[in-house]
C-alpha positions in Angstrom: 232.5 161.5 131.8 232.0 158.2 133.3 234.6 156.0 134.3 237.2 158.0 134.9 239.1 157.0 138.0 241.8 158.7 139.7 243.1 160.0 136.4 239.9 162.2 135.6 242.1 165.3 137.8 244.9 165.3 135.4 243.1 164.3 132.1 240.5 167.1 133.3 243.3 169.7 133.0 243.9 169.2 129.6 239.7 169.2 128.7 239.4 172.9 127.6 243.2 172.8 125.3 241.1 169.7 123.2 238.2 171.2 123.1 239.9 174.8 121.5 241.7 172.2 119.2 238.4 170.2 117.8 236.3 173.6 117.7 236.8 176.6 115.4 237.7 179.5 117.0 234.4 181.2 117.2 232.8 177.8 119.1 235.0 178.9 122.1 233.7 181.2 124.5 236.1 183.8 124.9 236.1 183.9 128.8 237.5 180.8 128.7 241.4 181.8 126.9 243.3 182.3 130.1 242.2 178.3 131.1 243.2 177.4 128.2 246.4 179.2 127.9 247.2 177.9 131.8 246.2 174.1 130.7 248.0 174.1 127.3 251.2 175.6 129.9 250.9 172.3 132.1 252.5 169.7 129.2 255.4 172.3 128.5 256.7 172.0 132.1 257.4 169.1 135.0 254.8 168.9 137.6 253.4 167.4 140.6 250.0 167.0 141.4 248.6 166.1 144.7 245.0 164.5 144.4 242.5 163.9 146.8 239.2 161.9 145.3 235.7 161.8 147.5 233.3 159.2 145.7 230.5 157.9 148.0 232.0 159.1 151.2 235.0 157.5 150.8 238.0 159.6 150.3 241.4 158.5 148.1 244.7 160.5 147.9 247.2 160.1 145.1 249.9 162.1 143.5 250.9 162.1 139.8 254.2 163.1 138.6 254.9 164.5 135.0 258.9 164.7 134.2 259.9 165.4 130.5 259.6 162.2 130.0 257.4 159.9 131.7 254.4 159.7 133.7 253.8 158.5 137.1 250.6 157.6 139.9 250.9 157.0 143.6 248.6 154.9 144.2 248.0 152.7 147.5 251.5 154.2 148.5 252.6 152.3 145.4 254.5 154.5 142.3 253.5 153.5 138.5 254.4 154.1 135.6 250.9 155.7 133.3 251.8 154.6 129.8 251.3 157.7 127.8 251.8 158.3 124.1 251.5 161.9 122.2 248.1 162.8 121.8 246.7 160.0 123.8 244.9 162.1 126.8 243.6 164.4 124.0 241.7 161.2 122.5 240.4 160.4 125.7 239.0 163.6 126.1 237.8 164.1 122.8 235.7 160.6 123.1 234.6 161.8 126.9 233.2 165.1 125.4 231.9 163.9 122.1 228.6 165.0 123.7 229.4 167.6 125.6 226.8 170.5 124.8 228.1 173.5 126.9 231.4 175.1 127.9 231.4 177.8 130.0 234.1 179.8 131.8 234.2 182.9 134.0 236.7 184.8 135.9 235.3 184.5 139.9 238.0 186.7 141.5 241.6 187.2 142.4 242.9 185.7 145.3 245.9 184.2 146.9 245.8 180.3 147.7 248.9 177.8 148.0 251.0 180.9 148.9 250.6 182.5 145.7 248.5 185.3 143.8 246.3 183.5 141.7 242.9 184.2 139.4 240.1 182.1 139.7 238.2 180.8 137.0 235.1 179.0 136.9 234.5 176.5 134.0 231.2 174.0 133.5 231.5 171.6 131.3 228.3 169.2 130.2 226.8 166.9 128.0 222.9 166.6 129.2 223.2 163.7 131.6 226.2 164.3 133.2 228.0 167.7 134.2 231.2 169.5 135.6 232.1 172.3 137.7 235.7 173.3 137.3 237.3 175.8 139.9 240.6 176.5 138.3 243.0 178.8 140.4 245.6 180.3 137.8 248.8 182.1 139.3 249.5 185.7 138.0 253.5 185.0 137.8 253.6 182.1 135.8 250.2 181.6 133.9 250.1 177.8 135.2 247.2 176.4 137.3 248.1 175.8 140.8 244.8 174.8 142.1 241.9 173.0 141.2 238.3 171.5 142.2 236.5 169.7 140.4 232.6 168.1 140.8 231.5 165.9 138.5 227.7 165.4 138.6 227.3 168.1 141.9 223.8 167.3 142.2 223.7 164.0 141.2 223.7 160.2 142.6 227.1 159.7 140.4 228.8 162.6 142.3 232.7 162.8 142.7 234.7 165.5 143.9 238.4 166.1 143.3 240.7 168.2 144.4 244.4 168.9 143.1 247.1 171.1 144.3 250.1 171.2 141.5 253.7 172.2 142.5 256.2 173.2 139.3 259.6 173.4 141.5 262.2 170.4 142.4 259.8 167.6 140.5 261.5 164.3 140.1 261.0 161.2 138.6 259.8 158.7 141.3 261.1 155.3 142.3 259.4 152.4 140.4 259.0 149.5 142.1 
């Protein structure tokens, strides 16, 4: 789980489809099907996520944009292009986890945040040295995650916090400079 940079948010969101897709079906805690149906939702759809990163005290915003298409990060108050390829984030994910030795996921409770009614799962993720905790708000309309915070390392010297907020409506591709 090292080394991630401001990508670790929107490769995060994915963690839990890979996982289900490496593991037979009996290696996946059953609490944890509504993430994954809500995260395997996220590539079928355009979205824009708004990302705010605390590492050290220091705090980074950044948006990433998924079209049909393409991928894009704002970072700096600069657009880019993410090269992507099919299946690429999943490799990532799958060599991040490799060691993972616990996932875990609960429902917390129902709630409404970003204006909409939403569940609220829980899901930790770890591998021994370093661990996750996943808050995952999942909207009861449309099944997709709409908010998300994420520690990696909580209690640790290594700690980051993230937090993402993901729109679905009027996404377009940005302006690339």
């Amino acid at each position: 789980m090292r080394g991630l940079s401001v990508f670790w948010p929107s490769i995060f969101t994915v963690l839990l489809v890979v996982v289900a897709a490496g593991a037979d079906a009996g290696d996946i805690p059953a609490d944890c099907k509504p993430v994954i149906d809500a995260v395997s939702k996220i590539d079928s759809v355009p979205s824009h996520a708004y990302n705010t990163t605390i590492r050290a005290g220091s705090t980074k915003l950044s948006e990433v944009i998924h079209t049909a298409n393409s991928a894009y990060v704002l970072v700096d108050g600069k657009w880019n292009t993410i090269p992507t390829s099919p299946g690429q984030a999943a490799k990532q994910i799958q060599e991040n986890l490799k060691d993972a030795k616990s996932v875990s996921c609960r429902l917390v409770k129902n709630e409404t945040i970003d204006g909409q009614s939403a569940a609220l799962y829980e899901t930790l993720v770890g591998d021994g040295a370093d661990h996750s905790t996943n808050l995952m708000w999942i909207s009861k309309s449309t099944g997709l995650p709409v908010h998300q915070k994420i520690q990696v390392n909580p209690d640790g010297t290594d700690k980051v916090e993230y937090e993402i907020r993901f729109e679905y409506t009027n996404v377009q591709a940005p302006s690339v400079k």
